[in-house]
C-alpha positions in Angstrom: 0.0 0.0 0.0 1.0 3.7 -0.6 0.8 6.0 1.9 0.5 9.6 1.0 2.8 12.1 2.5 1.0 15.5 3.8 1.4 17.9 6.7 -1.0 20.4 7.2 1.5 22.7 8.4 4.6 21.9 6.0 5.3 22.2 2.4 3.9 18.6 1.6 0.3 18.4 0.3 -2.4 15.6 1.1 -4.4 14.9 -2.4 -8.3 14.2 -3.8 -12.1 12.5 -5.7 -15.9 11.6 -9.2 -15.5 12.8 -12.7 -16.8 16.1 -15.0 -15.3 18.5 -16.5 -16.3 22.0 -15.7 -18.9 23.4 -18.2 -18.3 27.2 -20.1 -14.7 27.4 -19.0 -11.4 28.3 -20.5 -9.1 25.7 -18.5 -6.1 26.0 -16.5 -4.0 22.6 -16.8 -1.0 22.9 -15.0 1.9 20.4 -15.3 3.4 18.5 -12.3 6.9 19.8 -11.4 8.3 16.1 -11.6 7.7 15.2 -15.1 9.3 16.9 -18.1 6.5 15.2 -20.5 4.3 18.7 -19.0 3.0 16.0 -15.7 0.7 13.3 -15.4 -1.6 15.1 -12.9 -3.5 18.1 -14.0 -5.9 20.7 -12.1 -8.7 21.2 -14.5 -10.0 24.4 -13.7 -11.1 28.1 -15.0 -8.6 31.2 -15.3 -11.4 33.4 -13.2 -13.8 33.0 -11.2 -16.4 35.5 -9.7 -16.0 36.2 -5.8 -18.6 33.9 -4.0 -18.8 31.7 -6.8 -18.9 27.8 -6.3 -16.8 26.2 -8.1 -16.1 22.2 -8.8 -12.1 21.7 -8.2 -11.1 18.8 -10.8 -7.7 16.6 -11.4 -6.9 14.9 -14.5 -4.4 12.2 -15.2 -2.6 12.4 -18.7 0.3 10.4 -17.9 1.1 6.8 -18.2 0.2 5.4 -15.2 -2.1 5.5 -11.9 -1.5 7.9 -8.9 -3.1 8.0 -5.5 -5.3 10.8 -3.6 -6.9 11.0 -0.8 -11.0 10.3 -1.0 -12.5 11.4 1.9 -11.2 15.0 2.9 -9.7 15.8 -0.4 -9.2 19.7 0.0 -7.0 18.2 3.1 -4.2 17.3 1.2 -3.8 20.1 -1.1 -2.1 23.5 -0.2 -3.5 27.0 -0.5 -1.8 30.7 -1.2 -2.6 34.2 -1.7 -0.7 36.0 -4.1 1.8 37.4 -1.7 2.5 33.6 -0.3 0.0 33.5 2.4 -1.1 30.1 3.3 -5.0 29.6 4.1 -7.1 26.3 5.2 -10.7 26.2 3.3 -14.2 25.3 4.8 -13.4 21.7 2.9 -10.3 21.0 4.0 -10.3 21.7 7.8 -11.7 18.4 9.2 -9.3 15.9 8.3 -9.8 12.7 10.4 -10.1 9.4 7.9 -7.6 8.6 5.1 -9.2 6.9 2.4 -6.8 6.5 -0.5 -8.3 5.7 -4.5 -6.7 5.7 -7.5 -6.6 8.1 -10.6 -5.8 6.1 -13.6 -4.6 6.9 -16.9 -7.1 9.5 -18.9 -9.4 9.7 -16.1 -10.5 12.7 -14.3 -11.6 13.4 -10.3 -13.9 15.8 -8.9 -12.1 16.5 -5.6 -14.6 18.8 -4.0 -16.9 21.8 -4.7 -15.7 25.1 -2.9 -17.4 28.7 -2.6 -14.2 30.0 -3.0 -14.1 31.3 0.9 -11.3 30.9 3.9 -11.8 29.2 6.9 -11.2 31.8 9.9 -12.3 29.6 12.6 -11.4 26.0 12.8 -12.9 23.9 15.3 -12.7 20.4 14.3 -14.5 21.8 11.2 -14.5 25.5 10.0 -17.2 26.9 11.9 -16.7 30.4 10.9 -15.3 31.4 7.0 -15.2 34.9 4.4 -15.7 34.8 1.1 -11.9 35.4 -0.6 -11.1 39.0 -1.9 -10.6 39.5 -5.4 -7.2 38.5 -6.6 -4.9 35.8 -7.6 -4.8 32.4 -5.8 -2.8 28.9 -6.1 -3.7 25.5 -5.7 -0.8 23.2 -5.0 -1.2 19.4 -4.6 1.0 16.3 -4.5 0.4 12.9 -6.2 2.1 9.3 -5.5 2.3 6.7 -8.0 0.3 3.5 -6.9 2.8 1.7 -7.7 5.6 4.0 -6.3 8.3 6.3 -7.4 8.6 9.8 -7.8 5.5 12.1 -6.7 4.2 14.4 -9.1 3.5 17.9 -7.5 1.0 20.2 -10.0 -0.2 23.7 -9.1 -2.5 26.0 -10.7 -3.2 29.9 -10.3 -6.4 31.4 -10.7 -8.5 35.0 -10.5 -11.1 35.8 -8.4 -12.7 39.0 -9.8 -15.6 41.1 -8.3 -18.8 40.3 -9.0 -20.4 41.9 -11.7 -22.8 44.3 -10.0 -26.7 44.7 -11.3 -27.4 47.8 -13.7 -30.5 49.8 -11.4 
């Protein structure tokens, strides 16, 4: 069995997820750091957002063979950052109790989780109080074993939040 390596505290991300692919969106597909083939683990998302928007966060594998993520608290095991480097947990992500581990093979792709693009602020056991994100830039970074070992592939992606388009009176 492969364990994944994570620490909510460290550098190390903890990983993530069902299927779709993210309807009306340019994509953002970026490659894992340990692959010079552009990586075998992909974020599939959009390059902006609207602040308070919900959006589906989505990996794809298109390399040659299977990785691991975590299943049950998938936003767990990934990393998040502020344009200026500042680390922040997300509703999602701050209960983080079972490790279930499932495999992403070749060509598929994983819903990880659906996220209203907010901070936790509180974290009791569970994010008990959160604010929707400011408009800006933001990074996803994440961390993938092979299931049959080897080398992890590590794949970030950045994205825009942008203010939501206010109503013409």
């Amino acid at each position: 069995m492969v364990a994944l390596l994570a620490s909510r505290g460290g550098d190390e991300e903890r990983n993530a997820g069902t299927s779709e692919r993210q309807e009306g969106r340019a994509t953002t597909t970026a490659p894992a750091e340990s692959d010079s083939n552009g990586g075998p683990i992909r974020f599939i998302l959009g390059d902006r957002y609207a602040s308070g928007e919900t959006i589906e966060v989505v990996i794809e594998n298109v390399g040659p063979r299977a990785y691991m993520f975590e299943s049950a608290y998938q936003a767990c095991y990934l990393s998040y950052f502020e344009s200026a480097g500042r680390r922040f947990i997300i509703p999602p992500g701050t209960h983080c109790d079972i490790f279930a581990e499932e495999r992403i093979g070749p060509g598929e792709r994983k819903k990880l989780f659906s996220w209203s693009l907010d901070e936790c602020v509180k974290d009791r056991r569970g994010c008990v109080e959160s604010r929707p994100l400011p408009p800006g830039a933001y990074t996803i970074k994440g961390r993938f074993m092979p299931a049959a070992g080897g080398r992890p592939a590590r794949v970030e992606t950045t994205f825009r939040i942008v203010a939501r388009p206010t109503a013409a009176v």
